[in-house]
C-alpha positions as CSV (number, residue, x, y, z in Angstrom):
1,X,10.0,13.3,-14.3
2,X,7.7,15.0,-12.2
3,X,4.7,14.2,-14.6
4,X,5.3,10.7,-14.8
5,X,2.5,8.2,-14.6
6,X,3.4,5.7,-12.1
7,X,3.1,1.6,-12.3
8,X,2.3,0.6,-8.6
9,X,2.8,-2.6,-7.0
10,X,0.7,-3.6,-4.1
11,X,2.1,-6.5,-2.1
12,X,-0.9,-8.5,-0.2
13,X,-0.1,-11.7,1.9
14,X,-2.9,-14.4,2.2
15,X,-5.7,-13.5,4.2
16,X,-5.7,-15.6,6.7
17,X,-2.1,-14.6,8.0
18,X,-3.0,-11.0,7.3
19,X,-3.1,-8.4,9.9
20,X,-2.1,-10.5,12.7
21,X,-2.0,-7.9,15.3
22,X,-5.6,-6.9,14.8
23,X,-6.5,-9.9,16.3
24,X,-7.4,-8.4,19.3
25,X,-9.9,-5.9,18.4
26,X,-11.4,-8.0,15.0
27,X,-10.7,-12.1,16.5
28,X,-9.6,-14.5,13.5
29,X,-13.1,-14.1,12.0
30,X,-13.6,-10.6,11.3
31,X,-9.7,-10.1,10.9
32,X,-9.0,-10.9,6.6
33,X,-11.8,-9.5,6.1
34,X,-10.5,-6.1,7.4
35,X,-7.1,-7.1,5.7
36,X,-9.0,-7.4,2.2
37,X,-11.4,-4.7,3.1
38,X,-8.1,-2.3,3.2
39,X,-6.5,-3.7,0.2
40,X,-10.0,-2.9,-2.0
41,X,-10.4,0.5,-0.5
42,X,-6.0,1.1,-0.9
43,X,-6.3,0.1,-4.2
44,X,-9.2,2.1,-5.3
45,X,-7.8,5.0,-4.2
46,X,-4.5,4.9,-6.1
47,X,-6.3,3.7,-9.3
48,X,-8.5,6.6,-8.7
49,X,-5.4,8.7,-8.9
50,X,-4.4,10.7,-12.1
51,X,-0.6,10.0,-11.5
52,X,-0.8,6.2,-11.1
53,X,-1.3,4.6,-14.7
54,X,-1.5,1.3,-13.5
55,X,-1.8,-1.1,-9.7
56,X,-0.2,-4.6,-9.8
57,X,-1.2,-6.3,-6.9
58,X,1.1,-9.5,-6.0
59,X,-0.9,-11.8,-3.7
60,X,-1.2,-15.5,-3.3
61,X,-4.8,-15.5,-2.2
62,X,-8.2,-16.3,-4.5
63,X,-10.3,-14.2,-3.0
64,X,-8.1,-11.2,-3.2
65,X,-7.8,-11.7,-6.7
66,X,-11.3,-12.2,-7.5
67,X,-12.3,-9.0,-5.7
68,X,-9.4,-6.8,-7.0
69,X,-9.0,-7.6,-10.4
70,X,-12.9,-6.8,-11.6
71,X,-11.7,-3.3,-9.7
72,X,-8.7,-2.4,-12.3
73,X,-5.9,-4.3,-10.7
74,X,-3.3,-6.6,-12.7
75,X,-3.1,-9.6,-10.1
76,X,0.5,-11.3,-10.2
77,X,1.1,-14.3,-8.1
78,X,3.5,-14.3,-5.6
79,X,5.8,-16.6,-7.2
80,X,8.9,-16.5,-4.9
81,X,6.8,-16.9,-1.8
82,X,9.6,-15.5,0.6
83,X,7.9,-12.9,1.9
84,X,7.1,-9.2,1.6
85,X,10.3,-7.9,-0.2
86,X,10.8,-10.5,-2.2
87,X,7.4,-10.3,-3.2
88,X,7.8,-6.6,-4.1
89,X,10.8,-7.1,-6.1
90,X,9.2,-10.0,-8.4
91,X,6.2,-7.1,-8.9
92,X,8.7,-5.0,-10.4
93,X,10.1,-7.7,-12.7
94,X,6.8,-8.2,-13.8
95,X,5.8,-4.7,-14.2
96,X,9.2,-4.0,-16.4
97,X,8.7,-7.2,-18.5
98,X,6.1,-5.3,-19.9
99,X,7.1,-1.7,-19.7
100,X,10.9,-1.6,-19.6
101,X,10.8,2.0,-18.6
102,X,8.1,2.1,-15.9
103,X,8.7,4.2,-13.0
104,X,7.8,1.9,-10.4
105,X,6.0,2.6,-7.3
106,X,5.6,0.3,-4.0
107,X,3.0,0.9,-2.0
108,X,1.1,-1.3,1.6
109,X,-1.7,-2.7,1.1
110,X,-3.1,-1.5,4.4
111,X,-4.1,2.2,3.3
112,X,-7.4,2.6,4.1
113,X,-7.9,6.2,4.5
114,X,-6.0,6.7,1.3
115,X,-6.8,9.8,-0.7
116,X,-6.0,9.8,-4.6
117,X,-4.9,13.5,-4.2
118,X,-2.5,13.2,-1.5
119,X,-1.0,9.7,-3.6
120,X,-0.7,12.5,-6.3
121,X,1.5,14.5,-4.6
122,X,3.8,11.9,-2.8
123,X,4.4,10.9,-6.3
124,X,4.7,14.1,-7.7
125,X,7.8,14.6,-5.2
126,X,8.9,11.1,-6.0
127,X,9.2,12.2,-9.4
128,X,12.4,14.3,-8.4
129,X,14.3,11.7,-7.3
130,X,16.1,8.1,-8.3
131,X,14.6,6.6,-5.8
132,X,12.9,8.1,-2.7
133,X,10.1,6.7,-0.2
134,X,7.9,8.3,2.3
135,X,7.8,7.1,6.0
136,X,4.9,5.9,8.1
137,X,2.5,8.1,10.6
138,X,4.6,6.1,13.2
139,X,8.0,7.4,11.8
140,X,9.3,3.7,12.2
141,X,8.3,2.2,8.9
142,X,7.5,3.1,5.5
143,X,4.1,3.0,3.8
144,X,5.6,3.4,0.0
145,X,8.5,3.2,-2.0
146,X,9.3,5.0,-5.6
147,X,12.0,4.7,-8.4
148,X,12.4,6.3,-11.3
149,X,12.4,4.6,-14.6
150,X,15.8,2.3,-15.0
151,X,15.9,2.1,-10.8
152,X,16.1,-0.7,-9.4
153,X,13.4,-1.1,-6.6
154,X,15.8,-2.5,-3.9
155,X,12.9,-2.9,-0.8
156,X,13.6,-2.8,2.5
157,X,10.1,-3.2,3.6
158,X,9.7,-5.0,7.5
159,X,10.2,-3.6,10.9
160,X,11.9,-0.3,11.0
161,X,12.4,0.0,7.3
162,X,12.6,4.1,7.4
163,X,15.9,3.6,8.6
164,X,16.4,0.6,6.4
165,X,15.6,2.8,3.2
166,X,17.7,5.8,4.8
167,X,20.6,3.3,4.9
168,X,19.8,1.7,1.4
169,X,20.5,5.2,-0.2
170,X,17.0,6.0,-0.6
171,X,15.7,10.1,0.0
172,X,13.2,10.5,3.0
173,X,10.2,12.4,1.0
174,X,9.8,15.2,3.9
175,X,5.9,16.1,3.0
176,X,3.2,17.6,5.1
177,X,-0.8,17.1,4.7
178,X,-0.6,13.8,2.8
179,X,-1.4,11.8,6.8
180,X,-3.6,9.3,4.6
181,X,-0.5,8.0,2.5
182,X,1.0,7.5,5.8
183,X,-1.7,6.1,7.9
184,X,-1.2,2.4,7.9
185,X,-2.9,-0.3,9.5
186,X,-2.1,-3.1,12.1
187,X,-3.7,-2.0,15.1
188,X,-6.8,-1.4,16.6
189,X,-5.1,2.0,17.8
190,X,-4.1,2.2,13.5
191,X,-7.6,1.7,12.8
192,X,-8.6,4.1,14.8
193,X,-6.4,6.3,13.5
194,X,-7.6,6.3,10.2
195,X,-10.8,6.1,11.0
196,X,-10.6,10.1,12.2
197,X,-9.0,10.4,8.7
198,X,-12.2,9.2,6.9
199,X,-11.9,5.6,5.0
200,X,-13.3,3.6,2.3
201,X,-16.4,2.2,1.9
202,X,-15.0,-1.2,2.3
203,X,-13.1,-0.3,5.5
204,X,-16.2,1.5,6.7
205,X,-18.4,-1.5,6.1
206,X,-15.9,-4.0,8.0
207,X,-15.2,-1.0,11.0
208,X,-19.1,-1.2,11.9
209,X,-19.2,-4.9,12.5
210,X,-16.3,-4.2,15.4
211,X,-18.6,-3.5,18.7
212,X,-15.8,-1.0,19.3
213,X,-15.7,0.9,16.2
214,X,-18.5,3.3,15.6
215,X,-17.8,4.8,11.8
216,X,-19.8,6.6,8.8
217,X,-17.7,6.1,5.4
218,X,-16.2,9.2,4.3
């Protein structure tokens, strides 16, 4: 299965409750537009990617959809509205209703330094496995979340989900030079992080309005 073209579902909570945490370094004003900034930039990357055949992106929130479905993305509403797992797990309903035997793909949102190279491989090595996911830059969480056609997606998304996943059966993808796959973002610290990495031109934009944040996009 290792040349399998992926379905991807990309879960993305209104704007206005998005990125909480980066409060501090963006206030409420400046902060969704980072969060949607991240999503456009997250999103363009995997599209961009020759092992992803399609992104589903499961969001509640209008302007969201208007910006990412003009850029390739299939825009589901989040339906169940209980949060990030269950919103991930409707995704892959929808995805299967219309391709039974996807190999399904979860993957954040808030991946702005994503490269569509480095996606390749993660999924690549995904492609060896039932079900396998690949853990955050902070080793806590876990930034995406594969199974292989007939899988069933089971997330464990939230808090320290590498664990969670561990537990859940899942195989820890044990990968080196693929940092932009695992460089989310809540805090300014994250930001920064990824920043060093090289992001999108929609996280670039958003970085140089921070008086903090000097950045050139990659």
């Amino acid at each position: 299965m290792r040349d399998t073209r992926w379905s991807l579902i990309v879960p993305l909570k209104p704007l206005r409750l998005a990125k909480s945490r980066l409060a501090a370094v963006a206030g409420d004003t400046l902060r969704p537009s980072l969060a949607l900034a991240f999503a456009e930039d997250t999103v363009g990357a995997a599209l961009a990617c020759a092992a992803v055949r399609d992104v589903t992106v499961v969001t509640d929130d209008p302007l969201a959809a208007r910006r990412l479905a003009p850029a390739g993305a299939r825009i589901v509403p989040d339906v169940p509205g209980r949060g990030l797992n269950a919103a991930l797990a409707h995704g892959a309903e929808a995805v299967r209703a219309a391709a039974p035997s996807a190999a399904v793909a979860a993957l954040n949102a808030d991946l702005p330094a994503l490269r569509a190279a480095e996606l390749a491989r993660v999924l690549a090595a995904a492609g060896g496995h039932r079900r396998s996911f690949l853990a955050d830059a902070a080793g806590v969480g876990t930034t995406l979340l594969a199974v292989a056609p007939g899988a069933a997606l089971q997330p464990e998304f939230g808090g320290a989900s590498r664990a969670a996943h561990r537990a859940s059966g899942a195989v820890e993808l044990m990968l080196k030079g693929v940092d932009s796959v695992r460089q989310d973002v809540d805090t300014g610290a994250d930001l920064r992080a990824a920043l060093v990495l090289g992001v999108g031109r929609h996280t670039a934009a958003g970085a140089r309005r921070l008086t903090a944040f000097a950045v050139s996009p990659r």
